[in-house]
C-alpha positions as CSV (number, residue, x, y, z in Angstrom):
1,X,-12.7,22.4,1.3
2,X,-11.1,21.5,-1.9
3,X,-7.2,20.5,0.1
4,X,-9.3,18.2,2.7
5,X,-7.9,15.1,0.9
6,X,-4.5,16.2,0.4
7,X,-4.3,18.0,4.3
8,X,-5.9,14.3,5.9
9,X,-3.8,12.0,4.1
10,X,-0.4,11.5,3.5
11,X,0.6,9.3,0.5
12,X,3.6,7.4,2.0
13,X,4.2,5.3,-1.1
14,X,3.7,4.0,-5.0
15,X,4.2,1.5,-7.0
16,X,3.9,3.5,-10.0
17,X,1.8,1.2,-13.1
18,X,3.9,-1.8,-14.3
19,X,3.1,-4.7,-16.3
20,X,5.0,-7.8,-14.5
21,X,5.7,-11.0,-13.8
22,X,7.4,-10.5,-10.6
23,X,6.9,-9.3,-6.9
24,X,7.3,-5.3,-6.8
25,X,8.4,-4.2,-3.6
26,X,7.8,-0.8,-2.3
27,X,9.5,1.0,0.1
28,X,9.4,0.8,4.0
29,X,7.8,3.9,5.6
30,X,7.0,5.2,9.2
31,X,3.6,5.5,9.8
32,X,3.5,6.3,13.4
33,X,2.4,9.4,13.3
34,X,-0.5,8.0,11.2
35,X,-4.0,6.5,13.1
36,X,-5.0,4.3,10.0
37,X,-4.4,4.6,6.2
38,X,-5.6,2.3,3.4
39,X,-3.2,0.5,0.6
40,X,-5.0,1.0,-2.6
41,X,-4.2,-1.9,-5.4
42,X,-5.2,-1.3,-9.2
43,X,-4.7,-4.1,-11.5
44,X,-6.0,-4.0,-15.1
45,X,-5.5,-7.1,-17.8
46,X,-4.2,-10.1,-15.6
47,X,-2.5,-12.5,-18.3
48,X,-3.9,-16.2,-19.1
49,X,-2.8,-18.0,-16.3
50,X,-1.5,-15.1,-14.2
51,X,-2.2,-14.2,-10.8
52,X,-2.0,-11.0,-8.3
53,X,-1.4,-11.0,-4.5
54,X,-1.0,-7.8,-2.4
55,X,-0.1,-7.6,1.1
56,X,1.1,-5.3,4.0
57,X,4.0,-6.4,6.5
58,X,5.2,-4.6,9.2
59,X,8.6,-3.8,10.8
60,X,10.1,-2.6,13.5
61,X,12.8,-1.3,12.5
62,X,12.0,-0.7,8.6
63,X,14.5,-2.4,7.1
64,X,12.7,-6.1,6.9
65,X,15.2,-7.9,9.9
66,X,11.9,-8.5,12.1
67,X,9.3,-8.2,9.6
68,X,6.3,-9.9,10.0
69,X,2.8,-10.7,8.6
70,X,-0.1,-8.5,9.7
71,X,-3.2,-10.7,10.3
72,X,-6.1,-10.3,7.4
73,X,-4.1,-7.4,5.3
74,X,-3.6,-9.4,2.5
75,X,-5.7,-9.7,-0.9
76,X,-7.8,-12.9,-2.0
77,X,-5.3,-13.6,-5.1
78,X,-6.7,-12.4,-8.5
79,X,-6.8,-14.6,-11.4
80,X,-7.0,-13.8,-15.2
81,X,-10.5,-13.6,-14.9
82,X,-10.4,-10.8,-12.7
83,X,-9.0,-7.9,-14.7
84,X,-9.4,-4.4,-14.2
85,X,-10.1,-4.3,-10.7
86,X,-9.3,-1.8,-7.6
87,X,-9.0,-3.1,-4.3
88,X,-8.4,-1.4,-0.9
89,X,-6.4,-3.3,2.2
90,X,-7.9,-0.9,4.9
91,X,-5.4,-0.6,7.9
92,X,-5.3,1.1,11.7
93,X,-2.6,1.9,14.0
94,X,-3.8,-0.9,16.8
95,X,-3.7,-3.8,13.9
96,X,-0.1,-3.5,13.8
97,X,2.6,-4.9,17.1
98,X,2.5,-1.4,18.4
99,X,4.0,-2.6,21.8
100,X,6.5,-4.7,20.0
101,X,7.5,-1.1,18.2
102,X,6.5,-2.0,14.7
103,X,5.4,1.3,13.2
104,X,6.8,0.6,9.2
105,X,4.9,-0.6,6.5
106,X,5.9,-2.4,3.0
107,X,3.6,-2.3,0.5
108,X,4.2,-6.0,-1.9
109,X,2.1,-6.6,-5.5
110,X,3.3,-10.0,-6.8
111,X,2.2,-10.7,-10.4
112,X,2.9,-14.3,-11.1
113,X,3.0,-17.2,-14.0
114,X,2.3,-14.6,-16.6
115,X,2.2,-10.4,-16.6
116,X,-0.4,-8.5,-15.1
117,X,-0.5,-4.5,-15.2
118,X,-0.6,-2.8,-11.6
119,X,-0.1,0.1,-9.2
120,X,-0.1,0.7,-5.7
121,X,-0.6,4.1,-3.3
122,X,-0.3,3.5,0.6
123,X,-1.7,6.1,2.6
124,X,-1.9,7.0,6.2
125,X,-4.6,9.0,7.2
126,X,-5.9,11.2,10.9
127,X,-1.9,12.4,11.1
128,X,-1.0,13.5,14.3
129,X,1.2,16.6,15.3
130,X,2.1,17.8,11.2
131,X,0.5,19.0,8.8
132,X,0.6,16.8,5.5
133,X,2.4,18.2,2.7
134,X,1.1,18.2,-0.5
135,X,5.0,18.0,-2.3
136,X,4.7,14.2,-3.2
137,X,1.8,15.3,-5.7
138,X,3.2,16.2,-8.6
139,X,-0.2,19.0,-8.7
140,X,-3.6,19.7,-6.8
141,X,-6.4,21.3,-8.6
142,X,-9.1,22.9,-6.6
């Protein structure tokens, strides 16, 4: 019982705690094996004047040629006033071009005017065919 989070979903990508001023790209990643998944967004102290936006783009072919926007996956920006916040951009397999063949996802954080501190996990969850590893934790505790 103790493994259900780590066996159900697979952490695809991170954008491990930074304090910027610029957009911080992660990688692309494959999630078609993957029937939803959620982007998880931490920001703590947002500078005077600073702002946050998050979003989710697909691709086809995962290296940003045909990238595109996916409707209502980005954040509401944040503003200094909002610090110390977690948001979640909730996602599901039928949301993205799937007969267009998009299956990859970038995860973008873009801190701008002045420096904000944030992270990023994507995960896809309800894999089909293989088992998740746990590997890209760097430990589990039961």
């Amino acid at each position: 019982m103790y493994n259900q989070f780590v066996e159900r979903h697979k952490l695809y990508d991170v954008i491990h705690p930074e304090s910027s001023n610029s957009v911080l790209v992660g990688s692309w990643v494959d999630v078609r094996r993957s029937q939803s998944g959620v982007m998880i967004v931490t920001v703590g102290a947002i500078a005077a004047s600073g702002t946050v936006d998050a979003t989710l783009t697909q691709d086809d072919v995962g290296d940003g040629t045909n990238a595109k926007a996916i409707a209502g996956k980005s954040i509401t920006q944040l503003a200094d006033a909002d610090d110390d916040v977690t948001i979640i951009i909730k996602w599901r397999a039928e949301e993205l071009d799937v007969d267009g063949g998009f299956h990859w996802l970038l995860m973008t954080i873009t801190p701008a005017t002045s420096a904000a501190v944030v992270s990023g996990h994507l995960y896809g969850s309800d894999n089909r065919y293989n088992a998740v590893p746990t590997t890209p934790y760097e430990e589990v505790v039961a």
